[in-house]
N, C-alpha and C positions, 0 to 999 in steps of 0.2 A: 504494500500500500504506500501511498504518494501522499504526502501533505499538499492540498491545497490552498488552504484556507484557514486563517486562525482570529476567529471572531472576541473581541473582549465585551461582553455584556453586562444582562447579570448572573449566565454563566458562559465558562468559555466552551467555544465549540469550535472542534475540530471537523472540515470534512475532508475524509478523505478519500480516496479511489482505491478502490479492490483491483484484484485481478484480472475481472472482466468489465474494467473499465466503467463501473456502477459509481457516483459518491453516494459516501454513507455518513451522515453526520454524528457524531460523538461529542459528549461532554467531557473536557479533560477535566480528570480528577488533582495528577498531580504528575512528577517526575520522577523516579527513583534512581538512584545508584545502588549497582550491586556486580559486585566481581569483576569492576573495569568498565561494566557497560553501561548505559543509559536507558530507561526504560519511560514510556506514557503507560499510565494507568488512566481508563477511560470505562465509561460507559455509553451502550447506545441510545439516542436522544429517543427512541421508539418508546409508546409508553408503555407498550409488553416487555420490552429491557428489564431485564435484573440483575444479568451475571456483569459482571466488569470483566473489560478485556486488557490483557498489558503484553505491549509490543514493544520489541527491541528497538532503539534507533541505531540507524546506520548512516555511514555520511560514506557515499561514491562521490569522489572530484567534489563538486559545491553541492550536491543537492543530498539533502537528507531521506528518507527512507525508513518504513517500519515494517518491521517483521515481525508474521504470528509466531508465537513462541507452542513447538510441539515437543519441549521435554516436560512434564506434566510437575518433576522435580525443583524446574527451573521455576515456572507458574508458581509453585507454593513457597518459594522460596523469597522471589521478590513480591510474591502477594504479601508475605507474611513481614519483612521490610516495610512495605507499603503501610501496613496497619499498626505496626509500632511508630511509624513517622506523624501518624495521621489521628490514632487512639483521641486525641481531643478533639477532633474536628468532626468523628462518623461513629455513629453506635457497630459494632461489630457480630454478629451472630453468627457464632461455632456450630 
C-alpha cells in the first residue's frame, strides 16, 4: 500500500491504495518503533471496522511504503508496544 493522502482533522486519516489499486481510508492511530523499524497503527474508517491494522513503513528512493505485516509474532509484538505507549489514551480488552 501507497500513502496518498494525510488529512489533519478531528481525526487523522490516512488513504491509502491496496494492491488493486482501490483507496481505502484509515484512521491513524499512532507510530510505533520496534526492532529498527517503523510501524502505523491504524484502523478502518468503515463503521463495521474493529480490528486495527499495523503496517510496516518502508522508504524505496523518496517515497514511503507500507507493508501488511504476515508474521502473526511480529503483529502481537508491536500491537503489544503499541498499547503500553498508548495504555492512557485507549481502554484495552484482553
Amino acid at each position: 500500500m501507497s500513502e496518498k493522502e494525510l488529512e489533519n482533522e478531528e481525526m487523522d486519516v490516512v488513504v491509502l491504495t491496496d494492491d488493486e489499486g482501490n483507496d481505502v481510508e484509515f484512521e491513524w492511530l499512532d507510530t510505533v518503533e520496534y526492532n529498527g523499524n517503523q510501524y502505523i497503527v491504524v484502523i478502518p474508517t468503515d463503521d463495521d471496522a474493529e480490528d486495527v491494522v499495523i503496517l510496516r513503513m518502508e522508504k524505496n528512493d523518496e517515497e514511503e511504503t507500507f507493508v501488511g505485516l504476515e508474521d502473526e509474532k511480529e503483529v502481537n509484538e508491536v500491537f503489544d508496544v503499541f498499547k503500553e505507549k498508548n495504555k492512557e489514551n485507549y481502554e484495552f480488552i484482553d
